[in-house]
C-alpha positions, 0 to 999 in steps of 0.5 A: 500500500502506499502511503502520502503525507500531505501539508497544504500551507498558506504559501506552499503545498507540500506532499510526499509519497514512497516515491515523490516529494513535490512542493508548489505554491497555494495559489489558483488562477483564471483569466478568459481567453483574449479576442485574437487568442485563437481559442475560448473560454476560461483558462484554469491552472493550479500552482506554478501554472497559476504563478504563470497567469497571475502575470496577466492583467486580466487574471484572477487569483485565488489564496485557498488556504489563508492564516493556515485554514481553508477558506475557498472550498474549491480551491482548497479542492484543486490543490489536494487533487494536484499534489495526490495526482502530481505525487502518483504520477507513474508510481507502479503501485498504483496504475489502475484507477479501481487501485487508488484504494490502496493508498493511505493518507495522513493531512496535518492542519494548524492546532487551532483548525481542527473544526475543518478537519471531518470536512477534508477527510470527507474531500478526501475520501470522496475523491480518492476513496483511500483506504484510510485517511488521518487528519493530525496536527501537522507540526507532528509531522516535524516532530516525527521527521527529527525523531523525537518523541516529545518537544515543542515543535515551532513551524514557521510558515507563511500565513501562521507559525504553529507553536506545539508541545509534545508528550510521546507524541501527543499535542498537549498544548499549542497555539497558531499565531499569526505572526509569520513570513507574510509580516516580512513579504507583505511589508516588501511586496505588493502582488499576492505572490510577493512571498515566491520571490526570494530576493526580497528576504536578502533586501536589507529592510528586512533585518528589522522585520525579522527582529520584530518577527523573532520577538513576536514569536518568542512572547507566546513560546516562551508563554508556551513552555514556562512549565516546558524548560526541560523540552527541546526547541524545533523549528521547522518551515520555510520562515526559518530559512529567512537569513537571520531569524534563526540566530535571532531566535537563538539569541534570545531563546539563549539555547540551540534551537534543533532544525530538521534536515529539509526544514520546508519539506518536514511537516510532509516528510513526517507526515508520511513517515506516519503514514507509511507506520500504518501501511 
């Protein structure tokens, strides 16, 4: 049987399976064809090929998932069904439609979106029909991909940071903050996809931002862990890779803070390491 583990983020959607990792923006776009385009109608794309028709004037571009959580219904729908068909393309366990059974599941959600999570697995198994699929916390995805069993697990993404503490693997405390990448991005850049171009976060009016991020976070970690000393610090998603926010935490956290191995990619490669245990 195989197993994917999926993590649909406010910036990017990441997923792993047995054979593929793949990541792509969380963003959907239309525009209508122009009157001397040879065809007609709506042009429809989802991802990278949404990045593409954001350029055009006329475009429209839809953010499914805002501050962690679903908000576009549909969108969300498209982004789920590309990262499941862009992750069992040409995969030789699964080359039969009636065998999409064979595969298992598990979608992380921020600690705070649990409310959407009967509504996904639903999606899910309306679409895919998996032979099971598991809606977790998704820093558990982090936690399980550094080998850890208890901690407190900090996932900095673009629409929220996740902050959650762990005891053998069971979320005992957490908080979704708002205060993430976009506090950095949407300072710097205008456009919806302001936060795919890397160049901004090396713009020397970042080094301000990132202190303020870095203090905005720290307030509600260590708010976290006043009874929590003993557990070690991980940080994980793509806000961590920010030039200088991880010393910056570091020097006010006093401690080593432990990353993962891929810190963007941890939550799904976690996720699947899950899955794959069910399997």
């Amino acid at each position: 049987m195989t197993a994917i583990g999926l993590d649909v983020g406010t910036g990017f959607v990441k997923c792993v399976s047995d054979t593929k990792k793949i990541k792509f923006p969380s963003l959907c776009a239309y525009r209508q064809h122009a009157i001397w385009e040879n065809k007609k109608g709506k042009i429809e794309a989802v991802g990278d090929e949404a990045v593409k028709i954001s350029e055009y004037p006329d475009a429209v571009v839809i953010r499914p998932v805002m501050l962690g959580r679903p908000v576009h219904e549909k969108g969300f729908e498209e982004l789920v069904k590309k990262a499941v068909e862009l992750v069992l393309q040409n995969n030789d366990a699964i080359g039969q439609e009636c065998d999409l059974a064979r595969f298992f599941m598990v979608v992380g959600l921020p600690y705070e979106a649990r409310s959407h999570a009967k509504n996904i697995q639903k999606m899910v198994t309306r679409l895919f029909h998996p032979k099971r699929c598991d809606i977790v916390p998704q820093v558990l995805g982090t936690l399980i991909d550094v080998d850890l069993s208890s901690a407190i697990v900090t996932s900095i993404g673009q629409g929220t940071t996740e902050i959650v503490a762990f005891k053998d693997y069971s979320a005992i405390r957490g908080i979704s903050i708002h205060h993430a990448v976009n506090d950095i991005s949407s300072k710097l850049g205008t456009s919806k996809t302001a936060y795919l171009d890397n160049d901004i976060f090396t713009n020397p009016q970042v080094n301000p931002l990132v202190a303020m991020l870095a203090d905005s976070i720290l307030d509600d970690l260590n708010g976290m862990r006043q009874d929590l000393q003993h557990l070690p610090i991980v940080v994980s998603g793509g806000g961590i890779m920010i030039p200088g926010l991880k010393e910056a935490l570091e020097t006010r956290l006093l401690e080593d803070i432990i990353l993962p191995e891929d810190p963007v990619m941890s939550n799904a490669l976690g996720l699947f390491k899950l899955a794959s245990q069910e399997c």
